[in-house]
Backbone as numpy.savetxt, mean C-alpha at the origin, in Angstrom:
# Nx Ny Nz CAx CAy CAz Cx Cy Cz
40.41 51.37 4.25 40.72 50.07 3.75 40.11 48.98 4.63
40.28 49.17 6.29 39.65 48.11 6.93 37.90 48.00 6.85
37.42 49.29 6.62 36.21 49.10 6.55 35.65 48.32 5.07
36.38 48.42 4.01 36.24 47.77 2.66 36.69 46.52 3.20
36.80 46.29 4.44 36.96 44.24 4.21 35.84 44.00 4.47
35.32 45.00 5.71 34.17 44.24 6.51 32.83 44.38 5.52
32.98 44.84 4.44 31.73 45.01 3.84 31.69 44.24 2.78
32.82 43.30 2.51 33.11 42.16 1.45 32.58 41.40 2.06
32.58 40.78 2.87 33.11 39.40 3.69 31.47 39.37 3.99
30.50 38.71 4.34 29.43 38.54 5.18 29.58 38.10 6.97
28.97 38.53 7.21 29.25 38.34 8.90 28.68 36.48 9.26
29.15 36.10 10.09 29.20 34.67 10.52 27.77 33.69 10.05
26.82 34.93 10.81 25.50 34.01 10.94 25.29 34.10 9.69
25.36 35.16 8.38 25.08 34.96 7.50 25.15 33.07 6.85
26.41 33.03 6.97 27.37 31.72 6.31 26.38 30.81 7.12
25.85 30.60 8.06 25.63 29.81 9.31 24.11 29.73 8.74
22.94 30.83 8.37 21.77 30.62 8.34 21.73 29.79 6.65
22.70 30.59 5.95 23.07 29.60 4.57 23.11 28.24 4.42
24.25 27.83 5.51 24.70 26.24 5.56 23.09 25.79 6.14
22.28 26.34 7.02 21.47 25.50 8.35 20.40 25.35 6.82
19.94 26.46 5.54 19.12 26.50 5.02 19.25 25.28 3.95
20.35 25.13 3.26 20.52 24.45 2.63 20.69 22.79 3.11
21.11 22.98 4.53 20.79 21.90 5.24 19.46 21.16 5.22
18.51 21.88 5.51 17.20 21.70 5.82 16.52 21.26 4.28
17.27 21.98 3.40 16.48 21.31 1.88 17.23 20.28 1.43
18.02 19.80 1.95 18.58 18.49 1.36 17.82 17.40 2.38
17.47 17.67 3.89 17.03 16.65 4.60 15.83 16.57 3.78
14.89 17.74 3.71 13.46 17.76 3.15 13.93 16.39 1.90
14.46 16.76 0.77 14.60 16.02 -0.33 14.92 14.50 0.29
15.65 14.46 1.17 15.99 12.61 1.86 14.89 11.89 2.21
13.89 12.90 2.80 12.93 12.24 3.50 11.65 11.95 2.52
11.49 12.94 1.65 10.14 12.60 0.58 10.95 11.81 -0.32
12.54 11.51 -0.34 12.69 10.15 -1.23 12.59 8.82 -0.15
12.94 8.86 1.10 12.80 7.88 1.87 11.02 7.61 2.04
10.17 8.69 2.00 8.91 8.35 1.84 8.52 8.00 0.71
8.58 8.21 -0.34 8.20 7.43 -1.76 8.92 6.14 -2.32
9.72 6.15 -1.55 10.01 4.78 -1.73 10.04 3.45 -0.92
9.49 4.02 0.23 8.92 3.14 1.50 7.35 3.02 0.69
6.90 3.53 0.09 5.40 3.28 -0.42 5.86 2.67 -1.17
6.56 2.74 -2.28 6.77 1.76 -3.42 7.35 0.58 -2.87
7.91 0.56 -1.99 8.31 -1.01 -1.91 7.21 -1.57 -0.94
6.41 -1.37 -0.08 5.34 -1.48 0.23 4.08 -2.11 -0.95
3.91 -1.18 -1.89 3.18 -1.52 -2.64 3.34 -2.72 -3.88
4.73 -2.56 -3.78 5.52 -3.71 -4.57 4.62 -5.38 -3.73
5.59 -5.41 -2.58 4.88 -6.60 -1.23 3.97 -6.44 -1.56
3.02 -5.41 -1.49 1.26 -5.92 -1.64 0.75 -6.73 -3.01
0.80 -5.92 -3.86 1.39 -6.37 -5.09 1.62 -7.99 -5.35
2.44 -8.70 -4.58 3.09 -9.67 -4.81 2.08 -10.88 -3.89
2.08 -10.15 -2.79 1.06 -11.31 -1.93 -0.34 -11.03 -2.27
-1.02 -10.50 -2.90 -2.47 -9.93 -3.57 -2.53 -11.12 -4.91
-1.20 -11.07 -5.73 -1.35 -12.16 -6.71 -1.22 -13.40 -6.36
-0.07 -13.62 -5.48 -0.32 -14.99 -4.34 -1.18 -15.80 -3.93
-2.11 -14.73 -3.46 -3.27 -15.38 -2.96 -4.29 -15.28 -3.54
-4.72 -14.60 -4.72 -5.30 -14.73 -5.54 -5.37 -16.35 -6.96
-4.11 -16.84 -6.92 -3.60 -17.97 -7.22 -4.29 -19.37 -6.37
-3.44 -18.82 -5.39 -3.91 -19.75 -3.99 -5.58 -19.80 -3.85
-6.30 -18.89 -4.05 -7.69 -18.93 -4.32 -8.46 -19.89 -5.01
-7.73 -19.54 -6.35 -8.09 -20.02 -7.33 -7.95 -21.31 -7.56
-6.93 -21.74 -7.24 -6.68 -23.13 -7.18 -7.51 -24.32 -6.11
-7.72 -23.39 -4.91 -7.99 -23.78 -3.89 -9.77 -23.68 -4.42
-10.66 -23.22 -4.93 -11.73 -23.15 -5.79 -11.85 -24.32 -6.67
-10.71 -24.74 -7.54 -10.62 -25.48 -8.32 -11.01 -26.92 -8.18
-10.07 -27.40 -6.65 -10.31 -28.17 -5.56 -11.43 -28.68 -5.02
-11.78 -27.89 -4.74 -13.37 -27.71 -3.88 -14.29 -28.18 -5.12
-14.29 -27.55 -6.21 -14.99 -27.69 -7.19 -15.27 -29.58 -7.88
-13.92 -29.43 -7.88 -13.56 -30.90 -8.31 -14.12 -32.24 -7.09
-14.16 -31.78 -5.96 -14.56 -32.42 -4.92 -15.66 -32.83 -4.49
-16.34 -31.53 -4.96 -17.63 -31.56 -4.49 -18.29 -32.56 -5.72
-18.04 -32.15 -6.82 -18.24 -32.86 -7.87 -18.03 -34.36 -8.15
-17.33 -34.76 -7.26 -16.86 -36.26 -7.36 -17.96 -36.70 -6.31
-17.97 -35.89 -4.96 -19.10 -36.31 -4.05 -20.64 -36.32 -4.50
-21.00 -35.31 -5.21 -22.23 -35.57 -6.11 -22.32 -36.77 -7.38
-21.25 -36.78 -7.73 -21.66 -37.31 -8.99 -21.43 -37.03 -10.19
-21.28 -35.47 -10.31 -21.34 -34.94 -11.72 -19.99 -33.46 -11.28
-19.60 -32.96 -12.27 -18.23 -32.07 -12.10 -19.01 -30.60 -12.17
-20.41 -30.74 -12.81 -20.87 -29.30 -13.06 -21.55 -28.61 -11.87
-22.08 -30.46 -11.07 -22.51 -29.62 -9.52 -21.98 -29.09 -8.56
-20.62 -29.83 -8.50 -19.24 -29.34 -8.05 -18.81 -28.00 -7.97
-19.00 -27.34 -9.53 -18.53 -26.20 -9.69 -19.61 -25.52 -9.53
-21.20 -25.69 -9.79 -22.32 -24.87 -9.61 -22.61 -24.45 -7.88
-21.75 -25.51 -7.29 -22.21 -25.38 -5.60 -21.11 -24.37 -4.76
-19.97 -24.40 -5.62 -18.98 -22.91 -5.47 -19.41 -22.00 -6.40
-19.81 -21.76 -7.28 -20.66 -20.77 -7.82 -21.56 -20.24 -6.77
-22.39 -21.04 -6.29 -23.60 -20.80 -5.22 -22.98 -19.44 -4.02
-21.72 -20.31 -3.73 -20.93 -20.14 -2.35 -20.36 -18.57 -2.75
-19.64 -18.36 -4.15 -19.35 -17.27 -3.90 -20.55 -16.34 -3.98
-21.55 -16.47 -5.03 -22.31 -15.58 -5.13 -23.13 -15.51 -3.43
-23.44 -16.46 -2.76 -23.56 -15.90 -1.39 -22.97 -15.06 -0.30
-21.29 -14.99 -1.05 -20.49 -14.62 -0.14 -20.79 -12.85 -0.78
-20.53 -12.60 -2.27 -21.04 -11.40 -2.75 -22.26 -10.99 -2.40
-23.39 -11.56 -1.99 -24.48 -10.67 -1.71 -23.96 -10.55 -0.21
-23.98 -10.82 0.54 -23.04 -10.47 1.92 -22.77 -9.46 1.79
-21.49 -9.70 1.46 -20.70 -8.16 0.93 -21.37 -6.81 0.68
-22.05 -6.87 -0.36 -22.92 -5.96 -1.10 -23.85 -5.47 0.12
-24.12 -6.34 0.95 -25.30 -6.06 2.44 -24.32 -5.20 3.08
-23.43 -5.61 3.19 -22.58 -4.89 4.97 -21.39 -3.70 4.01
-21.68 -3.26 2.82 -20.47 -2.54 2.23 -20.49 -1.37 2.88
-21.29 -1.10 3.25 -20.93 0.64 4.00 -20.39 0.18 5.39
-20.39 -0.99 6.17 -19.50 -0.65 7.19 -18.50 -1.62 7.00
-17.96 -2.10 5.78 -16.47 -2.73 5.51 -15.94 -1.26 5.42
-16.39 -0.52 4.26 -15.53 1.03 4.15 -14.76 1.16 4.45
-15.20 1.95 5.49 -14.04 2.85 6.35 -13.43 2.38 7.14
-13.27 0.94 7.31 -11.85 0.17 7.93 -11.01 0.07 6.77
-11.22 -0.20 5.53 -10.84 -0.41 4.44 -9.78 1.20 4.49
-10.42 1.88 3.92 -9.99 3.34 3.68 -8.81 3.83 4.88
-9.30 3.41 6.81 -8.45 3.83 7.33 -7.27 2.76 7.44
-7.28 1.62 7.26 -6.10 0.86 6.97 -4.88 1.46 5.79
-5.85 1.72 4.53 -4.94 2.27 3.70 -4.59 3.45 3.88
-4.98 4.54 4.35 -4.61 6.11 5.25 -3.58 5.78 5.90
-3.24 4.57 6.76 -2.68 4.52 8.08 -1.20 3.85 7.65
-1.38 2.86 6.16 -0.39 2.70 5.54 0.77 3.61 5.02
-0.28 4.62 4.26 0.31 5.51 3.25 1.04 6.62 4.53
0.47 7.05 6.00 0.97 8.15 6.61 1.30 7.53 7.60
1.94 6.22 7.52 2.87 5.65 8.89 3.85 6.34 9.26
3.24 6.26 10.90 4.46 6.67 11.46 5.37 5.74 12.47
């Protein structure tokens, strides 16, 4: 009879490697929700100040445009002389794009796997 208990029952560590296992998959699950949602609210903020200042751009373009245009004379030279400006600023760009890159790329790497 005593030996029919001990072969019911599981011995300690059993219960113990159970609890530590199931432990370990609930932290796992805390942490890839605490990581996906540290990106999403991250990306949310980016998100929000990307349209911001994209606004702020634009307006601030608008400005310039209107300015320059009053200083010339006419509203189309205004806007043709920020035309000028960005398309100078794009061929720039287009010159140096292989070494913007990979600051680009490791900024966003360094975002996504912060530690």
């Amino acid at each position: 009879m005593e030996a029919e208990k001990e072969t019911t029952t599981p011995p300690p560590i059993i219960d113990q490697l159970r609890d530590y296992a199931e432990t370990r998959i609930k932290l796992a699950k805390y942490q890839a929700i605490e990581g996906g949602t540290s990106i999403a609210a991250g990306l949310i903020a980016d998100v929000a100040v990307f349209i911001s200042m994209v606004l702020a751009f634009m307006f601030a373009s608008f400005t310039l445009a209107f300015l320059l245009g009053s200083l010339f004379g006419a509203t189309w030279i205004g806007f043709g002389c920020v035309a000028a400006i960005y398309l100078i600023i794009a061929l720039v760009v287009k010159a140096y794009k292989q070494k913007m890159e990979k600051p680009i790329v490791n900024a966003i790497i360094g975002k996504i796997f912060k530690n």
